[in-house]
C-alpha positions in Angstrom: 0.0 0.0 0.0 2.9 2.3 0.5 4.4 1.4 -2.3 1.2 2.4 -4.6 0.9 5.7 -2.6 4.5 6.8 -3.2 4.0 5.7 -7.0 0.9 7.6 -7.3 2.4 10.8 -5.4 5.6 10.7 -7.7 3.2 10.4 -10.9 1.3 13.5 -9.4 4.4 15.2 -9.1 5.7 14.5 -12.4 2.8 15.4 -14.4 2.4 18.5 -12.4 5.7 19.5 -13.6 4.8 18.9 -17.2 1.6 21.0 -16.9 4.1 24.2 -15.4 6.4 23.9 -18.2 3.7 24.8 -20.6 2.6 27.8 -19.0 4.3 30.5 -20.7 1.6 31.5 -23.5 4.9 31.8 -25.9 7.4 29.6 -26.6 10.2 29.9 -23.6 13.4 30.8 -26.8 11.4 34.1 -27.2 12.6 35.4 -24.1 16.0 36.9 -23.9 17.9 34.8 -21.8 21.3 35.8 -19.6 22.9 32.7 -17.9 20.6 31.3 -15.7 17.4 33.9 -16.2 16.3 36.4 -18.6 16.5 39.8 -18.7 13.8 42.1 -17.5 10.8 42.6 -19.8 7.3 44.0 -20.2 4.8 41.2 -19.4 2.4 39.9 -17.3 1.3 37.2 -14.7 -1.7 35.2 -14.6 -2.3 33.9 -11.0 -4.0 29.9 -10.0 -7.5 32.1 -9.2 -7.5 33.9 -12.7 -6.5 37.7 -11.3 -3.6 39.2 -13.9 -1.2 41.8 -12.9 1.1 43.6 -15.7 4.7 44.8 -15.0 7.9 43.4 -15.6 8.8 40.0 -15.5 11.9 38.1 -15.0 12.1 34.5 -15.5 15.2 32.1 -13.3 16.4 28.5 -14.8 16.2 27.6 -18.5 13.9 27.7 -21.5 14.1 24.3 -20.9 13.2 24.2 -17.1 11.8 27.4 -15.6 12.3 27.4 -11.6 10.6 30.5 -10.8 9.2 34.2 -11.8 10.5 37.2 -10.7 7.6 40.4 -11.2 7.9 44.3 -10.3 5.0 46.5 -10.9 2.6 48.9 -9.7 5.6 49.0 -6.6 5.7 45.4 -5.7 8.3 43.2 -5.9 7.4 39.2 -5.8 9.0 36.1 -6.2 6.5 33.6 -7.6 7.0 29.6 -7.4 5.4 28.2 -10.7 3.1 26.7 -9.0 1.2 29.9 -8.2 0.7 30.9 -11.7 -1.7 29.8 -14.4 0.2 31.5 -17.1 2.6 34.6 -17.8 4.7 35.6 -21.4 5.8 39.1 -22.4 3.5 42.4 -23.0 4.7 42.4 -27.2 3.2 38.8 -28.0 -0.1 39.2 -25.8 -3.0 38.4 -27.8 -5.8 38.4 -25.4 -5.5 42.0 -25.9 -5.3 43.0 -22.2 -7.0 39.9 -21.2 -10.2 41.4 -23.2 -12.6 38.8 -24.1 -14.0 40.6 -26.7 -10.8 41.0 -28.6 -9.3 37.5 -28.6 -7.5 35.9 -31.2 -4.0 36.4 -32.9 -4.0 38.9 -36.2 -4.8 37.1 -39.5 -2.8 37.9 -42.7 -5.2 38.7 -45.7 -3.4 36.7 -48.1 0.1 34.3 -48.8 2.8 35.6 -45.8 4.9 34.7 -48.6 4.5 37.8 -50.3 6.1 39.8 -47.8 9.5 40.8 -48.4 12.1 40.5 -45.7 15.5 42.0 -45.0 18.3 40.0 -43.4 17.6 39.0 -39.5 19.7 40.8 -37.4 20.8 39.7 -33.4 19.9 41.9 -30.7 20.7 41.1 -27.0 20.4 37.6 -28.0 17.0 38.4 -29.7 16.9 37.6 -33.5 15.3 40.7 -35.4 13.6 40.7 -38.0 11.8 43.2 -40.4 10.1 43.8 -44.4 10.9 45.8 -46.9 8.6 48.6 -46.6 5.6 48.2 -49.1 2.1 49.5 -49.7 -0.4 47.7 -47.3 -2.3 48.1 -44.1 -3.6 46.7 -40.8 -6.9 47.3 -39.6 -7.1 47.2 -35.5 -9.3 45.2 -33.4 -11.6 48.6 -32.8 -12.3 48.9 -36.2 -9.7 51.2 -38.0 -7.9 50.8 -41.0 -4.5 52.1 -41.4 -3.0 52.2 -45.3 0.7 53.3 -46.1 4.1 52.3 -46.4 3.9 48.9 -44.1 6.4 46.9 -42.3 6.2 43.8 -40.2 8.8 43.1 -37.3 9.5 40.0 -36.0 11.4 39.2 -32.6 12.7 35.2 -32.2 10.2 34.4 -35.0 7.0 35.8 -33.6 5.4 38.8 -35.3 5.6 41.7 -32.6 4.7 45.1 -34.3 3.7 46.8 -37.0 4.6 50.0 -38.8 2.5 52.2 -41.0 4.0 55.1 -42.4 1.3 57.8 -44.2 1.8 60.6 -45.5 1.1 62.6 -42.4 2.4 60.4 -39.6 3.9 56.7 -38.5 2.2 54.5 -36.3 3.8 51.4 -34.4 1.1 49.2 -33.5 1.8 46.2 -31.4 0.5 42.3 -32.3 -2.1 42.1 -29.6 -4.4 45.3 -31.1 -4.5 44.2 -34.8 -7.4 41.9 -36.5 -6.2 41.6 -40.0 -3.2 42.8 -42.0 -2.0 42.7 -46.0 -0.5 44.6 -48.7 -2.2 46.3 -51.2 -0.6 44.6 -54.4 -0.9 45.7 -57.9 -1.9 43.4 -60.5 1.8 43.2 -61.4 3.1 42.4 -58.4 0.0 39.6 -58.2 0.5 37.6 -61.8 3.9 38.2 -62.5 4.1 41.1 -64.6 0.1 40.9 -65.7 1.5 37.4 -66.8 -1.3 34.4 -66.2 0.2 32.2 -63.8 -2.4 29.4 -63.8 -3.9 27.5 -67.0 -6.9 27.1 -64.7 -8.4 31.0 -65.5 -10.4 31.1 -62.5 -7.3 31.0 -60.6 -5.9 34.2 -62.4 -7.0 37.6 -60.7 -9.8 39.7 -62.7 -11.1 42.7 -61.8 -14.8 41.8 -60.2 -17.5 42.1 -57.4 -17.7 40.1 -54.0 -21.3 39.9 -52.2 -20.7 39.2 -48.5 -24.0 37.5 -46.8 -24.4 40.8 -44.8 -25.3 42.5 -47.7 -22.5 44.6 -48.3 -20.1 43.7 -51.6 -16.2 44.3 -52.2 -15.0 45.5 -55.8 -11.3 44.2 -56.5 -8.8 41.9 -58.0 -10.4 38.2 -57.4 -9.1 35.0 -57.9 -10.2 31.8 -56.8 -7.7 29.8 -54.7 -9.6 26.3 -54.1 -9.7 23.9 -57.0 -13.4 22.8 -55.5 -14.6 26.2 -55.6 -13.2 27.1 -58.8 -15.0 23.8 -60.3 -18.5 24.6 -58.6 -18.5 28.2 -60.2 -17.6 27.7 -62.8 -20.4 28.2 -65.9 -22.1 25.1 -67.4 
């Protein structure tokens, strides 16, 4: 009977550690890690009952065996065990938007991420950095807005972090968590190759048309069909 009991207790404990290790809501190489902790960064804890407190956070151990947390903010200073928190990562890669339930949800690129441009990463602090070439595109935010101009994506360990919209007025940083969608505003050029057709399939070739979206409203554009299914069931008998 002992015997089971200490089994059972030891297979408690281990799968308890395995749940901890997955707190962290990004991947634990996206921190910037010094020796044995990372430096101090912008983030946020989420504790066992649910309550979340923002400040700065300071992980101690590994990225591949996190012993504790380390958080300053709004003037206190605490040392968490794991075991008290439910979750934590770093204010740049939130997407809960604040831990609004309303806004949930990571930011959606409108088309191929392919199409994006990028410059050669540099190495930051131990951070790889990443950005595009500026190009025509936009972001629309989580409240609504839509942002066109010059765009650039910036990426930190491999995660998209910000975005930058330069009009012709002003320039706008606008981090992960408060964006819905994202794109570029491509010509037809830059879409076919020169106004080349790509694709012997011609429903797969962009044309100028209309879209009607089941709210009523319609979208007039460059359309293509992406889905060989689709392309098949509209096409004319």
């Amino acid at each position: 009977m002992k015997k089971r009991t200490s089994f059972i207790a030891i297979l408690i404990f281990l799968l308890a550690g395995c749940l901890f290790s997955q707190q962290s809501d990004i991947p634990l190489t996206s921190y910037s890690w010094k020796g044995n902790k990372t430096i101090s960064e912008k983030g946020y804890v989420v504790l066992q009952s649910g309550k979340r407190m923002d400040g700065n956070i300071i992980l101690e151990g590994s990225p591949a065996n996190v012993t504790g947390l380390h958080f300053s903010g709004d003037g206190k200073e605490i040392d968490f065990p794991m075991a008290a928190l439910k979750s934590y990562g770093l204010a740049w890669a939130d997407q809960s938007d604040s831990g609004n339930p309303t806004n949930l949800g990571p930011a959606i690129c409108d088309h191929e991420e392919s199409l994006f441009s990028w410059k050669m990463p540099q190495t930051v602090n131990d951070r790889k950095i990443e950005n595009t070439k500026p190009s025509s595109g936009y972001v629309v935010k989580k409240d609504g807005t839509k942002i066109e101009g010059e765009l650039q994506l910036k990426k930190i360990n491999g995660a998209i972090s910000e975005f930058e919209v330069k009009t012709d007025s002003d320039k706008f940083k606008i981090p992960f968590n408060q964006v819905s969608n994202y794109g570029l505003l491509l010509t037809i050029d830059e879409l076919t190759k020169s106004g080349e057709k790509e694709y012997n399939d011609e429903a797969k070739n962009f044309h100028q048309g209309t879209v009607y979206l089941t709210d009523g409203t319609q979208e007039e554009g460059l359309i293509a069909f992406k889905e060989k299914t689709l392309i098949n069931s509209n096409k004319p008998l």
